[in-house]
Chimera marker file (.cmm) of the C-alpha trace (Angstrom):
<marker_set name="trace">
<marker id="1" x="48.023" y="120.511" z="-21.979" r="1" g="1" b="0" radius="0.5"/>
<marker id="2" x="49.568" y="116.829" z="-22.252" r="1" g="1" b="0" radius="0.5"/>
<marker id="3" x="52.919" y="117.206" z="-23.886" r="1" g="1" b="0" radius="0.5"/>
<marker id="4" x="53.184" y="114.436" z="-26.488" r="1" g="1" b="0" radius="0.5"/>
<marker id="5" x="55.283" y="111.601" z="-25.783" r="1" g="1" b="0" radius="0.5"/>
<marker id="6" x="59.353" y="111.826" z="-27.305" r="1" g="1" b="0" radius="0.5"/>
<marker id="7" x="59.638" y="108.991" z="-30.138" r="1" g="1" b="0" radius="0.5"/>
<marker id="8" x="63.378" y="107.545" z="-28.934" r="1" g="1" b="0" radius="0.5"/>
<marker id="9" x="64.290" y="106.577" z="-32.306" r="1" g="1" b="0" radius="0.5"/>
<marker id="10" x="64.133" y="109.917" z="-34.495" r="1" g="1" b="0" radius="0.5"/>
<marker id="11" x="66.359" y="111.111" z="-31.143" r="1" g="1" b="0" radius="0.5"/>
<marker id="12" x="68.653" y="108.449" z="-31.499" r="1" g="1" b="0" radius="0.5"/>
<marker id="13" x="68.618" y="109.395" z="-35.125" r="1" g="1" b="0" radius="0.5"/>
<marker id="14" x="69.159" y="113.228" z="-34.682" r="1" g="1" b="0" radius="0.5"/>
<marker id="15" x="72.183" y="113.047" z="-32.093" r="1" g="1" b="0" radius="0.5"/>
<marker id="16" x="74.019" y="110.557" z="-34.571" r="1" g="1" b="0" radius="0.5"/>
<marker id="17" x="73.726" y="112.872" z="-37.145" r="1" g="1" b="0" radius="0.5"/>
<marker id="18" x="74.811" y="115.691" z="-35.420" r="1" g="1" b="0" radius="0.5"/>
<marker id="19" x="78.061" y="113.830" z="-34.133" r="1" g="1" b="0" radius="0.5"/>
<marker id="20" x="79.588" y="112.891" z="-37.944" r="1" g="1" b="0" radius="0.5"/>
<marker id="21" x="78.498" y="116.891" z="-39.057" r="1" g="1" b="0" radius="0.5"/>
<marker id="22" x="81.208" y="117.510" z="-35.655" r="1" g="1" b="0" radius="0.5"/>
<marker id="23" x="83.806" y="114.873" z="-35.321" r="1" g="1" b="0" radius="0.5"/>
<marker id="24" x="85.651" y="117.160" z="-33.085" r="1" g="1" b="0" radius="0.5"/>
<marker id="25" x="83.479" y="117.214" z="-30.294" r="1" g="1" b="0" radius="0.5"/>
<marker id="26" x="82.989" y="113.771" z="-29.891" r="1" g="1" b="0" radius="0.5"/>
<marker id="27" x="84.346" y="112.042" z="-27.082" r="1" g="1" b="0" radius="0.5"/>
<marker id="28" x="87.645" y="110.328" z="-27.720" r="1" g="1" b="0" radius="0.5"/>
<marker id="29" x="87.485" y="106.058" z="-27.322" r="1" g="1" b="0" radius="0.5"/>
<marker id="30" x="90.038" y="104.415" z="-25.674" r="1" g="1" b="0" radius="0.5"/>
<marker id="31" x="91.953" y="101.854" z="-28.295" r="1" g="1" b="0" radius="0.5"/>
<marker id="32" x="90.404" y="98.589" z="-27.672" r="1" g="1" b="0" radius="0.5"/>
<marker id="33" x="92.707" y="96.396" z="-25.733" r="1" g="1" b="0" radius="0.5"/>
<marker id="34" x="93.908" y="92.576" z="-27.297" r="1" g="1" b="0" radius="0.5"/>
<marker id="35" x="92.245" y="90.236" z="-25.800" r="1" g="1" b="0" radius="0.5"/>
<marker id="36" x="94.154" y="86.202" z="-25.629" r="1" g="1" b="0" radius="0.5"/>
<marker id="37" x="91.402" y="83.753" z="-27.135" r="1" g="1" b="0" radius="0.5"/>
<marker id="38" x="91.070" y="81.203" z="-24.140" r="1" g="1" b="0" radius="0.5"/>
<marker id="39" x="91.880" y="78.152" z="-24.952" r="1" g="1" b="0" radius="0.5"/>
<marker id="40" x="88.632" y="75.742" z="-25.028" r="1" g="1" b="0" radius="0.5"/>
<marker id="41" x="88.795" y="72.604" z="-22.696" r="1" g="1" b="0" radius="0.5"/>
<marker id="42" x="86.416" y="69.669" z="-22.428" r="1" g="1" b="0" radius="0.5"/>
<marker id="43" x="83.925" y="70.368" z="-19.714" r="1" g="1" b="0" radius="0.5"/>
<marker id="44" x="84.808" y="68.467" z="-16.780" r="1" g="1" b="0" radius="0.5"/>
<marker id="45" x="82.519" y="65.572" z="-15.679" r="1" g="1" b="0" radius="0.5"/>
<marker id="46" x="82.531" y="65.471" z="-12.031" r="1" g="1" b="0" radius="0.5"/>
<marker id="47" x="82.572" y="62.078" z="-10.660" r="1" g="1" b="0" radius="0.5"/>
<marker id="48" x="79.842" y="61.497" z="-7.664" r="1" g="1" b="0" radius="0.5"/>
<marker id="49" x="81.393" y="60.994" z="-4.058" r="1" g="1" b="0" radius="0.5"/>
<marker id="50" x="81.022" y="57.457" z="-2.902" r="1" g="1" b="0" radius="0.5"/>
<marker id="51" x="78.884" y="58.001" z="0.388" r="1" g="1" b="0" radius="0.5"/>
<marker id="52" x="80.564" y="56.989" z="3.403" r="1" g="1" b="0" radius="0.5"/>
<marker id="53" x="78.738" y="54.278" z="4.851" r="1" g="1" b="0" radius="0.5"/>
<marker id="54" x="77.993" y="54.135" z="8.425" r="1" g="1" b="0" radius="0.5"/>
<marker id="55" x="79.920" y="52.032" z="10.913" r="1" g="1" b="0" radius="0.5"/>
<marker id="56" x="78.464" y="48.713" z="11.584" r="1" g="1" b="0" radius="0.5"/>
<marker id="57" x="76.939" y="48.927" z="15.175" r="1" g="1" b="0" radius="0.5"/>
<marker id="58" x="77.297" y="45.573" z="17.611" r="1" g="1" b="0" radius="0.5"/>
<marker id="59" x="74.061" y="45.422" z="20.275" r="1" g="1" b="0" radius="0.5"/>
<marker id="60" x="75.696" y="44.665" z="24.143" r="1" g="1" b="0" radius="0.5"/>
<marker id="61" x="73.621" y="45.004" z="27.697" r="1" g="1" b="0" radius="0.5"/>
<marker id="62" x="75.763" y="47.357" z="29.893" r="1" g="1" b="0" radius="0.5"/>
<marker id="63" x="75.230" y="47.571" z="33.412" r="1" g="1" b="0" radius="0.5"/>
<marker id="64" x="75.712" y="51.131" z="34.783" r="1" g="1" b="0" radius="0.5"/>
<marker id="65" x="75.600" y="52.678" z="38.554" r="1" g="1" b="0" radius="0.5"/>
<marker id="66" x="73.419" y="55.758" z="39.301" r="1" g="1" b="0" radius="0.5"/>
<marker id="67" x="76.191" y="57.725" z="38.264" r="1" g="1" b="0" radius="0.5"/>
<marker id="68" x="76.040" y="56.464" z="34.692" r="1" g="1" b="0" radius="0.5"/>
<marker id="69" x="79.295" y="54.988" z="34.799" r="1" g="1" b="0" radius="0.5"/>
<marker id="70" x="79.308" y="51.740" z="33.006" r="1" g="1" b="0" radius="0.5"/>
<marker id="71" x="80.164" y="48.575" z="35.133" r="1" g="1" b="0" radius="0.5"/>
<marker id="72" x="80.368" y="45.564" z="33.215" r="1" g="1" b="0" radius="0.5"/>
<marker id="73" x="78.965" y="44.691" z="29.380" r="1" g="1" b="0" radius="0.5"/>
<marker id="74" x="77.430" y="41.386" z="27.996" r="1" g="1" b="0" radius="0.5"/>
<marker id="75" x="76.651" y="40.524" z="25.020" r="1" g="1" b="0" radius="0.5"/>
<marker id="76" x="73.051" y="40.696" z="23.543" r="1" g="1" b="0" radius="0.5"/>
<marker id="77" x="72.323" y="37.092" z="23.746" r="1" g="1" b="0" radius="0.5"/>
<marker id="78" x="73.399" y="36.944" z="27.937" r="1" g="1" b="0" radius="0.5"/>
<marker id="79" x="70.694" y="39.130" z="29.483" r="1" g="1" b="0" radius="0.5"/>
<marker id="80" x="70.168" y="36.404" z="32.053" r="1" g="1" b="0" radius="0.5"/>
<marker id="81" x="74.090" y="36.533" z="33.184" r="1" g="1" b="0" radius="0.5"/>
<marker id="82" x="73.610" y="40.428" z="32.772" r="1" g="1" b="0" radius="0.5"/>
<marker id="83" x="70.393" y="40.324" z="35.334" r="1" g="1" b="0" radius="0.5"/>
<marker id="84" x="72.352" y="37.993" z="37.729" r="1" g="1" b="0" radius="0.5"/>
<marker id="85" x="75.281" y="40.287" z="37.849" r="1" g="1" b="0" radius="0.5"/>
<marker id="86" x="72.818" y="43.543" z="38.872" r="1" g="1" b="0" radius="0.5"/>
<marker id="87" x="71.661" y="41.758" z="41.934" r="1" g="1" b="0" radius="0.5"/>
<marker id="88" x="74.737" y="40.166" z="42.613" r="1" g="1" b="0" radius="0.5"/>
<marker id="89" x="75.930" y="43.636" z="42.559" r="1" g="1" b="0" radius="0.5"/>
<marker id="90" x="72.897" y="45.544" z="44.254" r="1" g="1" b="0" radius="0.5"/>
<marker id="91" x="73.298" y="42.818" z="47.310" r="1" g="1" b="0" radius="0.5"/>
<marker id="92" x="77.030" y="43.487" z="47.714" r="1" g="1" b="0" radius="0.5"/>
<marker id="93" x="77.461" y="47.621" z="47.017" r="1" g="1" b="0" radius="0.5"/>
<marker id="94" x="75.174" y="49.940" z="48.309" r="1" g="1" b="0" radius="0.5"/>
<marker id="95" x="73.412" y="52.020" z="45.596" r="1" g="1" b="0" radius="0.5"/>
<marker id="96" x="71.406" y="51.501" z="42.318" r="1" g="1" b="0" radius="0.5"/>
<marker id="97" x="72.336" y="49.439" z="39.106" r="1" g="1" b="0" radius="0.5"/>
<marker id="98" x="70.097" y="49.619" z="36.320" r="1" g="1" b="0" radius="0.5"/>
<marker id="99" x="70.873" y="47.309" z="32.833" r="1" g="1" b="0" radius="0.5"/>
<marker id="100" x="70.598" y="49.438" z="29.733" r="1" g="1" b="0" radius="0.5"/>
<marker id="101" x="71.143" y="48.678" z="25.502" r="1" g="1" b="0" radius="0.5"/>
<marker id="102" x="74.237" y="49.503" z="24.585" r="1" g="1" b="0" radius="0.5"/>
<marker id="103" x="75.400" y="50.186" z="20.357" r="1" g="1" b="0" radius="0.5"/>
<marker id="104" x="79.221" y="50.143" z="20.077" r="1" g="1" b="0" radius="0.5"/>
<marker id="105" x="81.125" y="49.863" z="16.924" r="1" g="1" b="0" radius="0.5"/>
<marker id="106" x="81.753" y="46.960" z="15.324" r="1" g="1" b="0" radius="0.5"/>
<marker id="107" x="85.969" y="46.282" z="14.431" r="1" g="1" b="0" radius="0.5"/>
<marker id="108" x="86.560" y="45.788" z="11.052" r="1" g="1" b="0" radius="0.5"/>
<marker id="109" x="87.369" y="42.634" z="9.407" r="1" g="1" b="0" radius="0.5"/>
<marker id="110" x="91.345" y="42.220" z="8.745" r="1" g="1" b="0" radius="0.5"/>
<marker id="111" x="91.569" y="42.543" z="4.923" r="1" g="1" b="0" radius="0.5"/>
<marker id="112" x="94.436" y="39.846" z="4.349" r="1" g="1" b="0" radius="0.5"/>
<marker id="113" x="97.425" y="40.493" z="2.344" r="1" g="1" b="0" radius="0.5"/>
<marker id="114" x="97.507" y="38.771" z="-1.042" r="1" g="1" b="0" radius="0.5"/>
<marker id="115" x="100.018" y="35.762" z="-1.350" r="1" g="1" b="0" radius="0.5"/>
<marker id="116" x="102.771" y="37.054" z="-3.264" r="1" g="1" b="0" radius="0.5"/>
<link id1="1" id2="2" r="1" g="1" b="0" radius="0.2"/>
<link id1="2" id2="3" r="1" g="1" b="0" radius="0.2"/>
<link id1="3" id2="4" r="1" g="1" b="0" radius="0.2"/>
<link id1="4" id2="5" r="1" g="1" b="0" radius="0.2"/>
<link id1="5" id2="6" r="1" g="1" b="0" radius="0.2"/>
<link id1="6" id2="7" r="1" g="1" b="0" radius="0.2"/>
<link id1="7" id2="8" r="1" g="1" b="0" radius="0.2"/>
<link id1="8" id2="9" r="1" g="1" b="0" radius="0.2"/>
<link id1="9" id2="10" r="1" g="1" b="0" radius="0.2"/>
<link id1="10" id2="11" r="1" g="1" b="0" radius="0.2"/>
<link id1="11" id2="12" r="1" g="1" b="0" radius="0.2"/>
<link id1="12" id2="13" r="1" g="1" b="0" radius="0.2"/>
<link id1="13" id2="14" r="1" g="1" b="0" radius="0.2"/>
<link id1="14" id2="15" r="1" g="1" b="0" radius="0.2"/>
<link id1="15" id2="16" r="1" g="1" b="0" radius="0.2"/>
<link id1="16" id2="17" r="1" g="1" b="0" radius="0.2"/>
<link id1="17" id2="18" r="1" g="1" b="0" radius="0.2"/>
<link id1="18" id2="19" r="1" g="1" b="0" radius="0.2"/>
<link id1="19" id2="20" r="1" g="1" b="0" radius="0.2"/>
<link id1="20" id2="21" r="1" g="1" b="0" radius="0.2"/>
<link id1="21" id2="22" r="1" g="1" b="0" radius="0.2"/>
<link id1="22" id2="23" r="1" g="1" b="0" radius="0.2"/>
<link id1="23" id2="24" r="1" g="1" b="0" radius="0.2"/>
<link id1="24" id2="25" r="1" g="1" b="0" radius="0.2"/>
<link id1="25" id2="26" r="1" g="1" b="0" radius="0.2"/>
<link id1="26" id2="27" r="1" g="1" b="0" radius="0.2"/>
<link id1="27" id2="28" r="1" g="1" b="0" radius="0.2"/>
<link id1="28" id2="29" r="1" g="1" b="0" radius="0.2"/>
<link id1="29" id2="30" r="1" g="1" b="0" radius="0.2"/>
<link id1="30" id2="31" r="1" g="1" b="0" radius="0.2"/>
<link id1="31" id2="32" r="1" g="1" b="0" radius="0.2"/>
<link id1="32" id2="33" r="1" g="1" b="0" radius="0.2"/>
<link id1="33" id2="34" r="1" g="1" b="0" radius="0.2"/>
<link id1="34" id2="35" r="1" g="1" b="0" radius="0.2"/>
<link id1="35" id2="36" r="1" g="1" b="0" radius="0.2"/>
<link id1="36" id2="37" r="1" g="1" b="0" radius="0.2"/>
<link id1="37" id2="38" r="1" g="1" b="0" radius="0.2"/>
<link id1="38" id2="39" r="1" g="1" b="0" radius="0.2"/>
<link id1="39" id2="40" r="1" g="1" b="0" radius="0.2"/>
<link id1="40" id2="41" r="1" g="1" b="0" radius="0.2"/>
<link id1="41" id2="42" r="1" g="1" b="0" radius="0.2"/>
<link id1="42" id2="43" r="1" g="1" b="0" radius="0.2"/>
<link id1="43" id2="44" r="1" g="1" b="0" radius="0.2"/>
<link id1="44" id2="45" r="1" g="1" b="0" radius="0.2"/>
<link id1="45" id2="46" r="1" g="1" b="0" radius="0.2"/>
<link id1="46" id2="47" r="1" g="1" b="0" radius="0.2"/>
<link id1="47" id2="48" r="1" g="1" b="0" radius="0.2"/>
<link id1="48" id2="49" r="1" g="1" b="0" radius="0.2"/>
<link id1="49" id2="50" r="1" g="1" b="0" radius="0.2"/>
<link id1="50" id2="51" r="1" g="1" b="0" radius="0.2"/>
<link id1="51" id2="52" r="1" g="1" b="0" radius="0.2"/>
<link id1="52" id2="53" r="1" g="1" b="0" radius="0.2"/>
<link id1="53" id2="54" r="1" g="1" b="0" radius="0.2"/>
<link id1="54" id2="55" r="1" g="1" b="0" radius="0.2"/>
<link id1="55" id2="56" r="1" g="1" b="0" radius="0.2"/>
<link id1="56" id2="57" r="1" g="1" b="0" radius="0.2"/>
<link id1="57" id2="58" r="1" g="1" b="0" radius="0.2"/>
<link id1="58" id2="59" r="1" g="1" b="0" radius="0.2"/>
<link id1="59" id2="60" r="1" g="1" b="0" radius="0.2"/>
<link id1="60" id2="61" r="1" g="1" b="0" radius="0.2"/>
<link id1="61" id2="62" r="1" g="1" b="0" radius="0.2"/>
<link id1="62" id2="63" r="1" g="1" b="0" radius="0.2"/>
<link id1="63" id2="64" r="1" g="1" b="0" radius="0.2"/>
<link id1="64" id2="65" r="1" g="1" b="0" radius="0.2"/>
<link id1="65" id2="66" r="1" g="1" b="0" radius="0.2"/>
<link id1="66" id2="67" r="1" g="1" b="0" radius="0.2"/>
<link id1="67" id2="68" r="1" g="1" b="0" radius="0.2"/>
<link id1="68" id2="69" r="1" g="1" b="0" radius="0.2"/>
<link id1="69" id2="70" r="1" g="1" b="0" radius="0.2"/>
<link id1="70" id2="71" r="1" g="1" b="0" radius="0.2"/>
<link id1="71" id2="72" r="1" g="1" b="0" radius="0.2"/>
<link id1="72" id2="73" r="1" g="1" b="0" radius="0.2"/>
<link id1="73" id2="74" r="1" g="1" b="0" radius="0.2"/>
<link id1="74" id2="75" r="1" g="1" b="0" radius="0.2"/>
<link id1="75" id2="76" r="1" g="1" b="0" radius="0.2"/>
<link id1="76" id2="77" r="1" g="1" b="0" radius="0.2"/>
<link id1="77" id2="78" r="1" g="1" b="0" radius="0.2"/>
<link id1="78" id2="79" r="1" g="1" b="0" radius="0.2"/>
<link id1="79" id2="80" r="1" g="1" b="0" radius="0.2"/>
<link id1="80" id2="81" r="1" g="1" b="0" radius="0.2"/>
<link id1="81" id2="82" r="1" g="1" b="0" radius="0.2"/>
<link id1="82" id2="83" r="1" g="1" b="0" radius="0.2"/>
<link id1="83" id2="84" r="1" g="1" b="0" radius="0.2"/>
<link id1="84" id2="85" r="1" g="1" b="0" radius="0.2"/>
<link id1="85" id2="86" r="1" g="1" b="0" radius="0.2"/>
<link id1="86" id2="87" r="1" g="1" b="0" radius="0.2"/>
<link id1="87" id2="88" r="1" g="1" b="0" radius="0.2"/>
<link id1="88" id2="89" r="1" g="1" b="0" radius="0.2"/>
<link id1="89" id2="90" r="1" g="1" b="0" radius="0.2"/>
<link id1="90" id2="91" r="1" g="1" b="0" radius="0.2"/>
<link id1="91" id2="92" r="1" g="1" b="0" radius="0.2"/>
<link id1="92" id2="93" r="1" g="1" b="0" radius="0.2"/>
<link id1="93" id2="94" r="1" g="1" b="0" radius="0.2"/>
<link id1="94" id2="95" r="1" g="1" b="0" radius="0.2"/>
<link id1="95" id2="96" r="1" g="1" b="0" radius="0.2"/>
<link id1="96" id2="97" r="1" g="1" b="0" radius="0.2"/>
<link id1="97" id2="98" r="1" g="1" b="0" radius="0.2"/>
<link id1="98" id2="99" r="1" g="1" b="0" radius="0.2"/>
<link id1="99" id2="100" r="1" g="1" b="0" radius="0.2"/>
<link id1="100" id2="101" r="1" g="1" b="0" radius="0.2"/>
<link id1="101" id2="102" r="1" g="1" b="0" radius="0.2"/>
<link id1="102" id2="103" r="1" g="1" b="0" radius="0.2"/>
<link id1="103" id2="104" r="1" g="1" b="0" radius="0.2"/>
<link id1="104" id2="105" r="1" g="1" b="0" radius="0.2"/>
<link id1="105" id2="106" r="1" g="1" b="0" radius="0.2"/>
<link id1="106" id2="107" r="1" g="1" b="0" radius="0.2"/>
<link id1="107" id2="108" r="1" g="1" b="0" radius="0.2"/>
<link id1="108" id2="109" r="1" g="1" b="0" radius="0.2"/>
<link id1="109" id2="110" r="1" g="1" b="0" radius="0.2"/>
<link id1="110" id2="111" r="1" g="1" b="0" radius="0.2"/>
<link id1="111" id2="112" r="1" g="1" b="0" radius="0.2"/>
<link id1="112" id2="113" r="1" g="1" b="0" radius="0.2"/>
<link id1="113" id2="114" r="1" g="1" b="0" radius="0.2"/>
<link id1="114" id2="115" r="1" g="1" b="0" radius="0.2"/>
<link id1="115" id2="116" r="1" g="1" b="0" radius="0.2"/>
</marker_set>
């Protein structure tokens, strides 16, 4: 046969019950401890990080050996002196030279001093 299901509540019920008839036997609680009431603060608003921005990049033609060792640099608007200076350079030293793009960092303006 199916046993019929417990009703929690008229448990619940039952076992107080039984604990104020015998105070005795009830487990002993621990004295509640004093709590300090926090002290409430504002919330704190945190303030977005400025994003770094990236460095300013300056467009040069390099000239590099087979080795990838960088020879001499031009600037972007002198790729005719740059392609002079690879066959000047491929006539008089033995080996390859090749002309490649090169980004390097731009130096940043001098912020002036105010007058005082």
């Amino acid at each position: 046969m199916a046993r019929r299901t417990l009703n929690r509540h008229e448990l619940r019920k039952q076992a107080e019950q039984a604990e104020q008839l015998a105070p005795g036997t009830a487990v002993a609680e621990a004295p509640a401890k004093k709590t300090r009431a926090k002290a409430t603060s504002a919330t704190k608003v945190k303030k977005p990080r400025k994003k770094k921005e990236p460095p300013r990049l300056c467009a040069r033609w390099g000239i590099f050996d087979n080795s990838m060792k960088q020879v001499a640099s031009f600037a972007y608007n002198q790729r005719g002196d740059a392609d002079q200076k690879v066959a000047d350079l491929s006539v008089k030293k033995p080996g390859g030279y090749f002309i490649q793009i090169v980004k390097e960092p731009m130096p940043e303006p001098a912020v002036e001093a105010a007058p005082e």
